[in-house]
N, CA and C of each residue as an Amber inpcrd file, in Angstrom:
protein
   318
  49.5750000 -23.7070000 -56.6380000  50.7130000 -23.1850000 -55.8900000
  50.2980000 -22.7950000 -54.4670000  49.1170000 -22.0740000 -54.4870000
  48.6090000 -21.8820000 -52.9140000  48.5380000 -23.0550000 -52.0150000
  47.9940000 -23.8920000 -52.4370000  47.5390000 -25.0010000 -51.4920000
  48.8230000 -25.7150000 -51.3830000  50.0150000 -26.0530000 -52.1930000
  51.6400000 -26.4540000 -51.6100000  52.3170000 -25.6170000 -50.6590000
  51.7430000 -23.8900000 -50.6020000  52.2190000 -23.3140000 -49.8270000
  51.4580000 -23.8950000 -48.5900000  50.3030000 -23.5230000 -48.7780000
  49.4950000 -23.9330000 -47.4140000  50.1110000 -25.2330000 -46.4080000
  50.3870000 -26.4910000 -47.2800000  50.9010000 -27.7460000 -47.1810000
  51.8200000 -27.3630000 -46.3560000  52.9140000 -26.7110000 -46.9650000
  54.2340000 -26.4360000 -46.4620000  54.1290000 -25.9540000 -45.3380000
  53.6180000 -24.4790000 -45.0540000  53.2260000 -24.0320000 -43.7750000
  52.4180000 -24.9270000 -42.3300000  51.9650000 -25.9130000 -43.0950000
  51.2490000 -26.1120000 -41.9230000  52.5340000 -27.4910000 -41.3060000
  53.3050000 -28.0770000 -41.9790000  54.0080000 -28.7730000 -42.1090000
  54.9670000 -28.5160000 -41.0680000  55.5480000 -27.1920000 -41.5650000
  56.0550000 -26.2960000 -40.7680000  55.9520000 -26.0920000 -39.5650000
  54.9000000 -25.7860000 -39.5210000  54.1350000 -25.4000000 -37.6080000
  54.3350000 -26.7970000 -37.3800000  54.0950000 -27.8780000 -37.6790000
  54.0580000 -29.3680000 -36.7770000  55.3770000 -29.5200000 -36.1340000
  56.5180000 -28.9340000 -36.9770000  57.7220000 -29.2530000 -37.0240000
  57.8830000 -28.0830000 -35.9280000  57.5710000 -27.4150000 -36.3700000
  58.1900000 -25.9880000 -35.0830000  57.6840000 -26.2740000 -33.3670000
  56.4770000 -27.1360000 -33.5640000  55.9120000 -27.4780000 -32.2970000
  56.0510000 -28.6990000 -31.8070000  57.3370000 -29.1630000 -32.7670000
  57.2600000 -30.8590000 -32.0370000  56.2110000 -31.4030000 -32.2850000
  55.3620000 -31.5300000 -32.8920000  54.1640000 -32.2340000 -33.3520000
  54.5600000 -33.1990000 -34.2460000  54.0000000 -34.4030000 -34.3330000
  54.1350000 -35.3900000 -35.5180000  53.5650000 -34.7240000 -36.7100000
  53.6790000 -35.3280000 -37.1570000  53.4820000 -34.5440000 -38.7190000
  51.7870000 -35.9520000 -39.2400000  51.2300000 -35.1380000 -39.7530000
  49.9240000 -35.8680000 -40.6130000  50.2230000 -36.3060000 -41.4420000
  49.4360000 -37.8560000 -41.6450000  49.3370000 -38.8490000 -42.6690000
  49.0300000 -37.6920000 -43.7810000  49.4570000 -38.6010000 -45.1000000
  48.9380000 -38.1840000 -46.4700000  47.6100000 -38.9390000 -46.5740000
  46.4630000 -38.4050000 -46.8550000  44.7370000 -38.6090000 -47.1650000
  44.9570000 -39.5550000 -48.6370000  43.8090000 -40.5600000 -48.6770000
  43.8470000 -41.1030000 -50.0460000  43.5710000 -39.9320000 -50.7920000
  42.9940000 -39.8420000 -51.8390000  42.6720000 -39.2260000 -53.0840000
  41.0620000 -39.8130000 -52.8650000  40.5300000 -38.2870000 -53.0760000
  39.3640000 -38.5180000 -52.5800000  38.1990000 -38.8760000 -54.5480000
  38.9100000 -38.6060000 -55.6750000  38.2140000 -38.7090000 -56.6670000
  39.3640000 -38.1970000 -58.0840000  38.6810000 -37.8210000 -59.1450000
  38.9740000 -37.3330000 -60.0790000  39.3770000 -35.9590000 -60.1820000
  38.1740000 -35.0440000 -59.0150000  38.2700000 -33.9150000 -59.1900000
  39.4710000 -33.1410000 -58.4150000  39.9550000 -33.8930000 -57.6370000
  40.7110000 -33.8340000 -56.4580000  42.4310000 -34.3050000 -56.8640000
  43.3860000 -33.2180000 -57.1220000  44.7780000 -33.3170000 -57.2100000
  45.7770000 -33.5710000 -55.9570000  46.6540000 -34.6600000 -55.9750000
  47.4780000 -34.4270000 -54.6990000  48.5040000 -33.6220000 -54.7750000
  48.6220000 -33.1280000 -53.6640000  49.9420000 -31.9380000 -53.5620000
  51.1100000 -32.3960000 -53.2130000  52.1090000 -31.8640000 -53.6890000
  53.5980000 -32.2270000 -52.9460000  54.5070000 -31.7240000 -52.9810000
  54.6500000 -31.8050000 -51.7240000  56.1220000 -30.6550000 -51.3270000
  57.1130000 -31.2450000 -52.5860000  57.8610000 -30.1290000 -52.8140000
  59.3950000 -30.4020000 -53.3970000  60.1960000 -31.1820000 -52.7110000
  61.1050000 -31.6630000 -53.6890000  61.9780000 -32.8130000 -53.2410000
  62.8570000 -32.2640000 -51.8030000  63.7370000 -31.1340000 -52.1570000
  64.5360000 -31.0820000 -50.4570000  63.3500000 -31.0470000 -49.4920000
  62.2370000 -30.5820000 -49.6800000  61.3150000 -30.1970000 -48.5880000
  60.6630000 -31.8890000 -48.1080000  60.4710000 -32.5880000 -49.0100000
  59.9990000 -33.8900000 -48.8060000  60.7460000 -34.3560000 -48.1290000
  62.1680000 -34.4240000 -48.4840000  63.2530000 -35.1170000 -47.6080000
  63.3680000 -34.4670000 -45.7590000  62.7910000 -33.3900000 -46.3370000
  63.2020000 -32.8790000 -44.6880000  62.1350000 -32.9930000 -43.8100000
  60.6260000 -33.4230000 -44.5370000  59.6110000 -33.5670000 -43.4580000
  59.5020000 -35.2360000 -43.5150000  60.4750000 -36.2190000 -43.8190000
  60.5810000 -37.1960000 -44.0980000  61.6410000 -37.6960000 -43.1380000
  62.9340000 -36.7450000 -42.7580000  64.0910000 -36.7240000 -41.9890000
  63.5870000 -36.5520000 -40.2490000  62.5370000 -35.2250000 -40.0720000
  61.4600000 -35.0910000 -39.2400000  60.9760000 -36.5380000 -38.4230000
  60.4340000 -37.4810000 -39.6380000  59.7390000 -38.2500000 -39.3060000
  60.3530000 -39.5050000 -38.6280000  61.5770000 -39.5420000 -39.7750000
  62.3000000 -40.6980000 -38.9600000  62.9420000 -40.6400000 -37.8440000
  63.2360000 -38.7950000 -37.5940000  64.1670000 -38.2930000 -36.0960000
  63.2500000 -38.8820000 -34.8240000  61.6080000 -37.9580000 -35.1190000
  60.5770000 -38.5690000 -34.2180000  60.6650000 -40.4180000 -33.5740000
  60.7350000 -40.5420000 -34.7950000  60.4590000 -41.9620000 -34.5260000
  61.5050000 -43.0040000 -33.7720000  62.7130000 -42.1500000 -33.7190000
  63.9460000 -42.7220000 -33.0410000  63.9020000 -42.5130000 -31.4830000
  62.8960000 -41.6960000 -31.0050000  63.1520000 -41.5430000 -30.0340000
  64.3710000 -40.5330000 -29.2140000  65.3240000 -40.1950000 -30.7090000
  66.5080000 -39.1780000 -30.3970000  65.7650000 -37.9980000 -29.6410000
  66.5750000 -37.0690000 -29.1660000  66.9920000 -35.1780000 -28.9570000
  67.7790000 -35.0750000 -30.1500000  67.1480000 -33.2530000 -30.0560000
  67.5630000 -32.5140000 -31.4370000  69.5470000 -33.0070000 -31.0760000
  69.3520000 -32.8610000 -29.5440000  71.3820000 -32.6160000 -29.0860000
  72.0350000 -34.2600000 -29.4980000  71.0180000 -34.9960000 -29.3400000
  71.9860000 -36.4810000 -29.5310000  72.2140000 -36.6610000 -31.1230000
  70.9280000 -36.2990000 -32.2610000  71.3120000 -36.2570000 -33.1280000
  72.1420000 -35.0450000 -33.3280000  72.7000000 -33.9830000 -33.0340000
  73.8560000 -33.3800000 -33.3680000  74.9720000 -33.9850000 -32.6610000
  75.1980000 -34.4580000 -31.9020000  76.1630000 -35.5270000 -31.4390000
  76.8130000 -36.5470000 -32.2900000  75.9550000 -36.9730000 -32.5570000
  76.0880000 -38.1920000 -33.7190000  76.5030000 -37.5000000 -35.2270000
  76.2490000 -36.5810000 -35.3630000  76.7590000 -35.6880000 -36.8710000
  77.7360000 -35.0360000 -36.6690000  78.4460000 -34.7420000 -35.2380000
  79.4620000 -33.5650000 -34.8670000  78.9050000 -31.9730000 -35.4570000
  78.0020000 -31.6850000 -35.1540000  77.3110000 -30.5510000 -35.6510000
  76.7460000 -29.9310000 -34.3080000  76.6040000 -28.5960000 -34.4760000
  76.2040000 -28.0870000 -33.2970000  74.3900000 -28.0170000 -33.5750000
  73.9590000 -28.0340000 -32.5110000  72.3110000 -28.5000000 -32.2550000
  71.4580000 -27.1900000 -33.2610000  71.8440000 -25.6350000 -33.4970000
  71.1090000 -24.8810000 -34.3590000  71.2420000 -25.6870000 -35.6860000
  72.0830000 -26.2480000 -35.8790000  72.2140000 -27.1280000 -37.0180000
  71.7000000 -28.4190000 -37.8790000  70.9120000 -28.5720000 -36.2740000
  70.0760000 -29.9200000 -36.3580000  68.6490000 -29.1460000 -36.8670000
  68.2650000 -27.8580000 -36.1180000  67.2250000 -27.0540000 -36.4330000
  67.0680000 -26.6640000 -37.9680000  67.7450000 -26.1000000 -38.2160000
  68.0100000 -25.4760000 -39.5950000  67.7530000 -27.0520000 -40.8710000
  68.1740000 -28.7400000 -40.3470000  67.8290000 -29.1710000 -41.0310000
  66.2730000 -29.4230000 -41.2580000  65.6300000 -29.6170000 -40.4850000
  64.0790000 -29.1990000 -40.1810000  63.2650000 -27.7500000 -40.6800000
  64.0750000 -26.8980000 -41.1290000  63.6210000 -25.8950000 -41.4850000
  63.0340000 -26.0430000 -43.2320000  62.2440000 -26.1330000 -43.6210000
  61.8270000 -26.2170000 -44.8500000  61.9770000 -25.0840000 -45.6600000
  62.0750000 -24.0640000 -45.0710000  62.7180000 -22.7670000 -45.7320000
  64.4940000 -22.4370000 -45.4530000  64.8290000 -23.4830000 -45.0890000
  66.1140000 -23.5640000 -44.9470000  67.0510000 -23.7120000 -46.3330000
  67.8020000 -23.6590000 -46.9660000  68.5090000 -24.0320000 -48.2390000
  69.5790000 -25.2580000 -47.7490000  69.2100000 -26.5120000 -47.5290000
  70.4210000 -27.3990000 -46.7190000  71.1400000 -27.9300000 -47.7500000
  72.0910000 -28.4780000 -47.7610000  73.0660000 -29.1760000 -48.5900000
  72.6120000 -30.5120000 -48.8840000  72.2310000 -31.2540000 -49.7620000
  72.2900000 -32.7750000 -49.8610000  72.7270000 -33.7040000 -49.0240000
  73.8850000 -33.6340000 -48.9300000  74.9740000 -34.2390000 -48.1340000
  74.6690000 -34.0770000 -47.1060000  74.2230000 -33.0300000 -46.1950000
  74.0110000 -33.0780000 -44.9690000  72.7220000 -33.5310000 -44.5110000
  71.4330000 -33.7860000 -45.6410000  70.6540000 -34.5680000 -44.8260000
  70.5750000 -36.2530000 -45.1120000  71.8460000 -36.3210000 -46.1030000
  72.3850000 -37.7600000 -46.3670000  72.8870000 -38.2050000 -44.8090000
  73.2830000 -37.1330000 -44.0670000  74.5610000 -37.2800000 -43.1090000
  73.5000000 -37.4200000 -41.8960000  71.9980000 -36.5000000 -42.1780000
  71.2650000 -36.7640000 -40.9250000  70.7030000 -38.3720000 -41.0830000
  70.8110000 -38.7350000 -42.1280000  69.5500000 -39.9500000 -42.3320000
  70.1420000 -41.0260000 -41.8130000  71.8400000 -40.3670000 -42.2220000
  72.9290000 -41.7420000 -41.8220000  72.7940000 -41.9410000 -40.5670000
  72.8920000 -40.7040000 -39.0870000  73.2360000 -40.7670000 -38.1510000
  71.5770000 -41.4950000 -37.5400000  71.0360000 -41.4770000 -38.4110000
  69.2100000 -42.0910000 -38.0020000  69.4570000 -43.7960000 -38.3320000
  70.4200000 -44.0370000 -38.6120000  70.4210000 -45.3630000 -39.2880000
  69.5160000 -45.8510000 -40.7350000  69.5730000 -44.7460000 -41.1990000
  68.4040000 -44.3590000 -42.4570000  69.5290000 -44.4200000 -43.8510000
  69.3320000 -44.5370000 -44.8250000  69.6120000 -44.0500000 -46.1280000
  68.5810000 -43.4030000 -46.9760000  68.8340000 -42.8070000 -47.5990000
  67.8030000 -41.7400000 -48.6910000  68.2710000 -42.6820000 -49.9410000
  67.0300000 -43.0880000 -50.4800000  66.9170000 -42.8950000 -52.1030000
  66.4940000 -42.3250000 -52.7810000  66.6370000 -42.2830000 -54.3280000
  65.5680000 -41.2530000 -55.2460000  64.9250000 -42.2760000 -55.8930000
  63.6360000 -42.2540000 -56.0500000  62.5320000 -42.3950000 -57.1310000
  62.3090000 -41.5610000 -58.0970000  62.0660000 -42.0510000 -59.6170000
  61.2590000 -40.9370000 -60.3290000  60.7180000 -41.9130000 -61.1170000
  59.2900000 -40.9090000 -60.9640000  57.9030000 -41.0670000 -61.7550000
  57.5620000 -40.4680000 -62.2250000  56.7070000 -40.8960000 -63.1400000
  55.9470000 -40.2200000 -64.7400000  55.2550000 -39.1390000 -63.7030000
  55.5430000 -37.7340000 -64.5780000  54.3840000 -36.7410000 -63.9620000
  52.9870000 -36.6580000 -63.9340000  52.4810000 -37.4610000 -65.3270000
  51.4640000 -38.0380000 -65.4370000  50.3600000 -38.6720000 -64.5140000
């Protein structure tokens, strides 16, 4: 649980500083578990990634959602509680769609 917090936090700061966000590391062995954010939190440092990559402002993507720009913030917030729908609505205005996967926990 510490080290997902850690994850999260540092995740966090990238996002708070406009920073790209860090690759995921292979798996370095047996002894070695990978961590992972929770699903809304995945989606939102995932939403992050594709905003970056568009080249958008926080203001054009609230433009494109009819949402006011704290709103664009708050979806980036990983301690935020966001609605589904609304980061369906950010991914849309990214030219993105969200799917779900599920895999064996195993």
């Amino acid at each position: 649980m510490m080290a997902a917090a850690l994850l999260q936090t540092m995740i966090q700061k990238h996002i708070r500083d406009g920073e790209p966000l860090p690759k995921a590391s292979r798996l370095r062995g047996r002894k070695y578990r990978l961590i992972r954010l929770p699903a809304m939190q995945g989606a939102k440092a995932e939403l992050y990634r594709q905003f970056r990559a568009s080249g958008l402002r926080k203001i054009d993507l609230a433009s494109r959602m009819g949402i006011p720009k704290t709103v664009v913030d708050r979806l980036f917030d990983l301690d935020h509680q966001t609605r589904m729908n609304q980061i369906e609505a950010a991914f849309e205005a990214l030219g993105k769609r969200i799917g779900i996967v599920v895999e064996n926990a195993a």
